[in-house]
N, C-alpha and C positions, 0 to 999 in steps of 0.2 A: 675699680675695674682692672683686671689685669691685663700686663699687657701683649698682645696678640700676636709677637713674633717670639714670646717667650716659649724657650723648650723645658723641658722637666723630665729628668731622669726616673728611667721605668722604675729604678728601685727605690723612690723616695716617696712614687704617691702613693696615697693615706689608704690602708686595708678599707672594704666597707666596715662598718659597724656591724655587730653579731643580731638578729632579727631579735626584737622584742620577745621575751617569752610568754607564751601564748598557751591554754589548759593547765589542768591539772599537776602536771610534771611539773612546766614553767615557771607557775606560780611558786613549785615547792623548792627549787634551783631560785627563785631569787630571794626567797626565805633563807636558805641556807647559806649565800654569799653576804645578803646582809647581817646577817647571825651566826657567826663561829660554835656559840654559845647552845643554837640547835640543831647546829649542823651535827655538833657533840651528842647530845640530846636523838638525835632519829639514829645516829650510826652505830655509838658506841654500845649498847645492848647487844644488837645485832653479833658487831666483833667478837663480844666478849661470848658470847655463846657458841660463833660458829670457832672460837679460841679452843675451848672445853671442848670440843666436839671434834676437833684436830687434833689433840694432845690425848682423846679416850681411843683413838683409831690408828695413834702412835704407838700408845701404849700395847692394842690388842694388838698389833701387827709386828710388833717385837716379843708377844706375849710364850711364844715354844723357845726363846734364847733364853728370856728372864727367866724360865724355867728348868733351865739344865741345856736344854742343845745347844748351847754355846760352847762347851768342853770340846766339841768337835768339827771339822771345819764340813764332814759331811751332815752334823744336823742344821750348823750355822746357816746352808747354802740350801738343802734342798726343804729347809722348811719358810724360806726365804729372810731368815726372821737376822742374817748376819747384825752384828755391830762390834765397833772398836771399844767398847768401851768395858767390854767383861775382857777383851782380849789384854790391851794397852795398862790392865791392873797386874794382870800377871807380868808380863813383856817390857815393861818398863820399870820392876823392881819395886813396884810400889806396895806389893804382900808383902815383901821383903823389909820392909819398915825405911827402902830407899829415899830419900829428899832429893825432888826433880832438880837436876845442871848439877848441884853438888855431890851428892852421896851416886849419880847413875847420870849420863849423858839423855838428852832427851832429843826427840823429831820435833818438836813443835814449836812455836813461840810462848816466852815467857806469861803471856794471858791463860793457856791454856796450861802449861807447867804448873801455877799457881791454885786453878781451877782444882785440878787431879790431886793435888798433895792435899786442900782443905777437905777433897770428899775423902781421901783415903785416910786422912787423920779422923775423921769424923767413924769409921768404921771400926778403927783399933778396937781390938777385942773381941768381935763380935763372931768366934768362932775360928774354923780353920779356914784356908784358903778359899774353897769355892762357898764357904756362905758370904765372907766375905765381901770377894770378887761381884758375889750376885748384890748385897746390901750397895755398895762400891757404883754397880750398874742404876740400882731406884736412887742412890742422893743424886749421882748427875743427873738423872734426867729428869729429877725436881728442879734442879736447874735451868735445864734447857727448856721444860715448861713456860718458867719465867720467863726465859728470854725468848720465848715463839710468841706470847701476848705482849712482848716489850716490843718485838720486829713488825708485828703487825699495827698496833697505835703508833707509832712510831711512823710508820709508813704511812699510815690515816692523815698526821699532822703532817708531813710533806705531802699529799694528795691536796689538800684543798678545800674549804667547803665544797665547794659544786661537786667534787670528783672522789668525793671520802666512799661513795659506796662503791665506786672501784675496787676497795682493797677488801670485798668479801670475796673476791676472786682468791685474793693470799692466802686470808683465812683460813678455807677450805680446799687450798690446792694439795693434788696430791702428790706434787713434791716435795710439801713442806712436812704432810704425816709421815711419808715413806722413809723421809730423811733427817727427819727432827732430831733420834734419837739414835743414829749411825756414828755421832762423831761427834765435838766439840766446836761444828763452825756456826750453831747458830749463837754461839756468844761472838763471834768476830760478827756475824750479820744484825744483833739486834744492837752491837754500839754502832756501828757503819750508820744505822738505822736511825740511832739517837743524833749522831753526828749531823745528816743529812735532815733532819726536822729542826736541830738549832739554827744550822746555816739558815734554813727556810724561816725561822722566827726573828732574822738578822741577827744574831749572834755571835758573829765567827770568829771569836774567843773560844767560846763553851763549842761551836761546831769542830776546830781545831784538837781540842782536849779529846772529847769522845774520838775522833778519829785517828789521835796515837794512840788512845787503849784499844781503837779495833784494830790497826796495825802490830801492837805488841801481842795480839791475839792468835791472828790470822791473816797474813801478810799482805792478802788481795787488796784491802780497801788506801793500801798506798797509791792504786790507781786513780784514784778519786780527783787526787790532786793536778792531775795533769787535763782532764775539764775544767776546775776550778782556773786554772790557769788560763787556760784559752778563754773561759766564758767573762772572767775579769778582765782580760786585756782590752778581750773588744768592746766591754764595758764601760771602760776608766775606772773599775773597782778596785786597782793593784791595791790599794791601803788594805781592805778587810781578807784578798788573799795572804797578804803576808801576814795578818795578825793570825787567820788559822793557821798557816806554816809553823809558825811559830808556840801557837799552841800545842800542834800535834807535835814539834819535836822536844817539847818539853813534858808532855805526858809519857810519851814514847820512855825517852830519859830517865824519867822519872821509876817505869816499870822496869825498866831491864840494866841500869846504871848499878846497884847491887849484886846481880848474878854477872856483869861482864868483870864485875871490883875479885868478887868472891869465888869464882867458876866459869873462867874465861872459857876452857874446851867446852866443859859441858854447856856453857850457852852458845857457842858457836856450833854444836852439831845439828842444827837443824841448819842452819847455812850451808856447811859443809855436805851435810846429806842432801840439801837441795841442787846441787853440783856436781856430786857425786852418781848421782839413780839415774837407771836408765828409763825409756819409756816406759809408762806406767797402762794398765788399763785403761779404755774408751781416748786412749788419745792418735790423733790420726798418723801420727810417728811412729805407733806398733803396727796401724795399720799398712804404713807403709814396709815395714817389717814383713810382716806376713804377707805380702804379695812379693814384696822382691826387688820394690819398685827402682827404678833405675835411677844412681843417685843417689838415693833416701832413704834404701832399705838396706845398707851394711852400715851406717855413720858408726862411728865411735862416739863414745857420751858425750865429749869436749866436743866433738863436732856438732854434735846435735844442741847439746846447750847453743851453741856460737850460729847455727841457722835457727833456731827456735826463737833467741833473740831479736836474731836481723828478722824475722818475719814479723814480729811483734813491732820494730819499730817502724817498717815500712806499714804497718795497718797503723800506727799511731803516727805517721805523717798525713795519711788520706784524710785520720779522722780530724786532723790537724786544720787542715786545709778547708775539710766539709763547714770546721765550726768556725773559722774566720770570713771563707769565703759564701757562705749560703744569704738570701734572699736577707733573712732575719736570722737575729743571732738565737741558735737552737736551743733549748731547753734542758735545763744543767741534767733530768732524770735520761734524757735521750742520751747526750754524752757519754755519763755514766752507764747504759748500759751497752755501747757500742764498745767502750774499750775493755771492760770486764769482758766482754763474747770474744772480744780478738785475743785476749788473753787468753782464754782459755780453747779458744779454737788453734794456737801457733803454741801453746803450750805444751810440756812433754808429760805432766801431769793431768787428770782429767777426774778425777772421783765422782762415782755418780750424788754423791753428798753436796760440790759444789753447785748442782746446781740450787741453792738453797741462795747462793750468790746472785741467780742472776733474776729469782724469781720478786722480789719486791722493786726491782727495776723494771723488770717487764712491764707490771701493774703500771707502775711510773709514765714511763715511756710512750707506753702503745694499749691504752685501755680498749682496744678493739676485740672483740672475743673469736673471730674465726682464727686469726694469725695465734693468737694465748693458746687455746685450745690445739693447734697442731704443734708447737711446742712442747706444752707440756705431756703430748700423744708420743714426743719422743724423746722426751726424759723418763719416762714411764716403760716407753717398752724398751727403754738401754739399760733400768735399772733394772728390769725382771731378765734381761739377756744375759750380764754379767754374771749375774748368779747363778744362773744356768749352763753359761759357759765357761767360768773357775769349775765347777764340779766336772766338765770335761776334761777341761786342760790337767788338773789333777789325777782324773782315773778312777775317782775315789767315786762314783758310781753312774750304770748305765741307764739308772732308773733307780725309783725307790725299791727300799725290801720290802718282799714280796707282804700283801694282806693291808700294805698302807697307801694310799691314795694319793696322790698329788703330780708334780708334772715331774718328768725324765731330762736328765741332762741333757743340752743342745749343743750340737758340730760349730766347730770353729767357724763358718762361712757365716752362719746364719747369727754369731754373734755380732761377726764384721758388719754384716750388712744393719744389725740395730745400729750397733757403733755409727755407721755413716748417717744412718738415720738420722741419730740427734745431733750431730753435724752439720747436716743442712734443717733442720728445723731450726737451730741458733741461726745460722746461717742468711736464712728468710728472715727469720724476725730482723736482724739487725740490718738487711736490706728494706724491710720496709718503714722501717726507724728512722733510717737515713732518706729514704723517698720524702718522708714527714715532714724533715729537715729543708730539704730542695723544695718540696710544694707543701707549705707553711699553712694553706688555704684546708688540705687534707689532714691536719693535725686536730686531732677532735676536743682535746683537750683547751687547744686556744679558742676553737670554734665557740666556744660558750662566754667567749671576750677573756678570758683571765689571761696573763701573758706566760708567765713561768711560775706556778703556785708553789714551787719548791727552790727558787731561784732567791730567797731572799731578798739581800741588795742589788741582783741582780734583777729583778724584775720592773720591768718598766722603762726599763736604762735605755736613753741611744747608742747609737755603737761614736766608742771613740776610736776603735780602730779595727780596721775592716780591710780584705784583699777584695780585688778587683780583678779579677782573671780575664774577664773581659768585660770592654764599653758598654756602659748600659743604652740600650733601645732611647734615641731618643721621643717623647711624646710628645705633638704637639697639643699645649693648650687652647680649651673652648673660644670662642669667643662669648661674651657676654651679650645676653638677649637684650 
């Protein structure tokens, strides 16, 4: 019998239990939690089809660049079909028979340096420059094929049984066709990918490993570690964080310890260039630019690097705080994508490519489809504004030539105003992410009882260390009938 003058801290009594599942659905949700094996089985067809069917609508949707309009930036833009990847063959010396950091300095991280020299060796011979360049464009994106069905199952395996058919939302999103085939970041997102399904299979050796290859890739997924860190502390899991530490700074080492040995400048100028550019497209530091704003709109680079930072690390105290101090400790996919959006929202970088970043976390995070759907309504209309708004800012046309059909350049206002757009569509999402966080009860994900399906040893865990910002409510207990 307990005893009747005893109090009990609001935050320690026990959630209800999740209601028995009941019909059809139900029945097929506890099928699939007790069976990995056909949770595999119902989902995996699915993927792999709506896979092939993302990668045919990448392909058509690049199809006027693979075809010659890439030689100019007025067919790149106004047939929308732009990508870096026929440009970055000429531009980075690689017709030239160049070897990326050594023979030519390179922008990117040693993952993707690597990437670019195997397709451009792989092309030797096959003509003059722009057959080339174009052969150059189809081996990568053989590539990145692979890796948009690696990002996607990958994603599946951190989703969960219960929650795998979440990620036909991935699948089929149209961030992931639009931008599959733009650039080299979905090989930094399908290791990030791999990374986050080991951690989730407890791993965090092999979680660690993929995670400096996505880092030596693509620099974003170094953010990763800074939830890992909070979500272990309050944990008690510090062992298996430092084992991934440790892993990733050994794979890391491992990929660019040769080029720092062999071509210190040339691997250092993506650093350098990172430090060096000013604000870039869709980020809200140009925007502050073009209006003028007071304060924000003359910085110098160094000044802007040095607030762009501080604003970055003041969202990673909030988010610091959220994930020690919240009801229950959040779930590692929520973290991750709150500090990837603060990143890229206090960042002076913004490419409509990255959001290719935040889109397998979204799924993760917030499997809700009204908040996905206006998200992705505004990475959508920033990716079609941008190209419409380069072909203004250029001059290079006020419409198409005359007998050809499609849409007319757009004024710089109406670019800004997408720009803000997908600004506060991140913006929402990762406020309602954080709501999830604070009321744990409207997390739809745990609603189905699982605690953190991508949290590995993190799942299930009490907290060993936890803030208290304030006294919890004391309850008084029942007494006994």
């Amino acid at each position: 019998m307990p005893d009747p003058g005893r109090t009990v801290p609001a935050h320690d009594t026990a959630a209800p239990p999740p209601p028995a599942p009941s019909g059809l659905m139900g029945r097929l949700d506890s099928r699939l939690q007790a069976s990995p094996s056909v949770a595999w089985l119902v989902t995996a067809p699915g993927l792999l089809v709506l896979c092939l069917i993302s990668i045919t609508l990448s392909y058509a949707q690049k199809l006027p660049c693979s075809l010659g309009a890439w030689r100019t930036l007025h067919g790149s833009y106004s047939d929308l079909c732009y990508t870096d990847l026929h440009q970055l063959y000429v531009g980075e010396h690689l017709a030239q028979g160049a070897v990326p950091y050594i023979g030519h300095p390179v922008e990117y991280p040693v993952g993707i340096g690597m990437a670019m020299e195997a397709a451009a060796w792989l092309v030797r011979g096959m003509g003059g420059v722009a057959a080339r360049a174009a052969a150059f464009y189809y081996v990568s994106t053989v590539l990145l094929a692979v890796c948009l069905v690696v990002m996607v199952f990958a994603t599946a395996r951190a989703a969960g049984p219960q929650r795998r058919r979440d990620v036909l939302l991935l699948a089929l999103s149209p961030v992931v066709f639009l931008s599959a085939f733009t650039n080299w970041d979905l090989m930094a997102v399908a290791l990030a990918g791999l990374g986050l399904a080991a951690w989730a299979a407890r791993r965090p050796v092999l979680a660690g490993v993929l995670l400096g290859a996505a880092i030596a890739t693509k620099f974003y997924p170094i953010l990763f570690f800074g939830p890992l860190l909070l979500l272990c502390l309050r944990a008690g899991r510090m062992r298996q964080f430092w084992a991934a530490l440790a892993g990733a700074l050994a794979s890391w080492l491992v990929l660019n310890l040769p080029f720092i040995l062999l071509a210190p400048s040339g691997w250092a100028r993506f650093y350098v260039f990172s430090q060096s550019r000013g604000a870039s497209y869709g980020t809200l530091w140009l925007f502050f630019q073009y209006v003028h704003a007071p304060g924000l709109g003359t910085l110098t680079v160094s000044t802007q690097n040095t607030m762009s930072a501080g604003a970055f690390v003041i969202c990673c105290a909030l988010i610091a705080v959220l994930a020690l101090a919240s009801p229950r400790r959040p779930r590692l996919p929520q973290l991750l994508f709150l500090v990837v959006a603060a990143f890229l929202l206090t960042n002076k970088v913004w490419s409509p490519q990255y959001a290719l970043w935040l889109a397998p976390l979204a799924v993760l995070a917030r499997p809700r489809l009204g908040a996905y759907l206006f998200w992705l309504a505004g990475e959508v209309v920033y990716w079609l504004a941008v190209k419409l708004g380069i072909l203004h800012v250029y001059d290079l046309t006020g419409g198409l030539p005359a007998g050809k059909p499609g849409f007319a350049a757009i004024s710089m206002p109406w670019y800004y105003a997408a720009l803000l757009l997908r600004a506060l569509a991140v913006l929402v999402f990762a406020v309602l992410v954080a709501r999830d966080i604070l009321r744990p009860g409207d997390d739809v994900v745990r609603a189905g009882g699982a605690d953190d399906p991508a949290g590995g040893v993190l799942a299930g865990s009490s907290d060993a260390f936890r803030i208290r910002l304030r006294r919890a409510r004391p309850v008084k207990a029942r007494h006994a009938s």
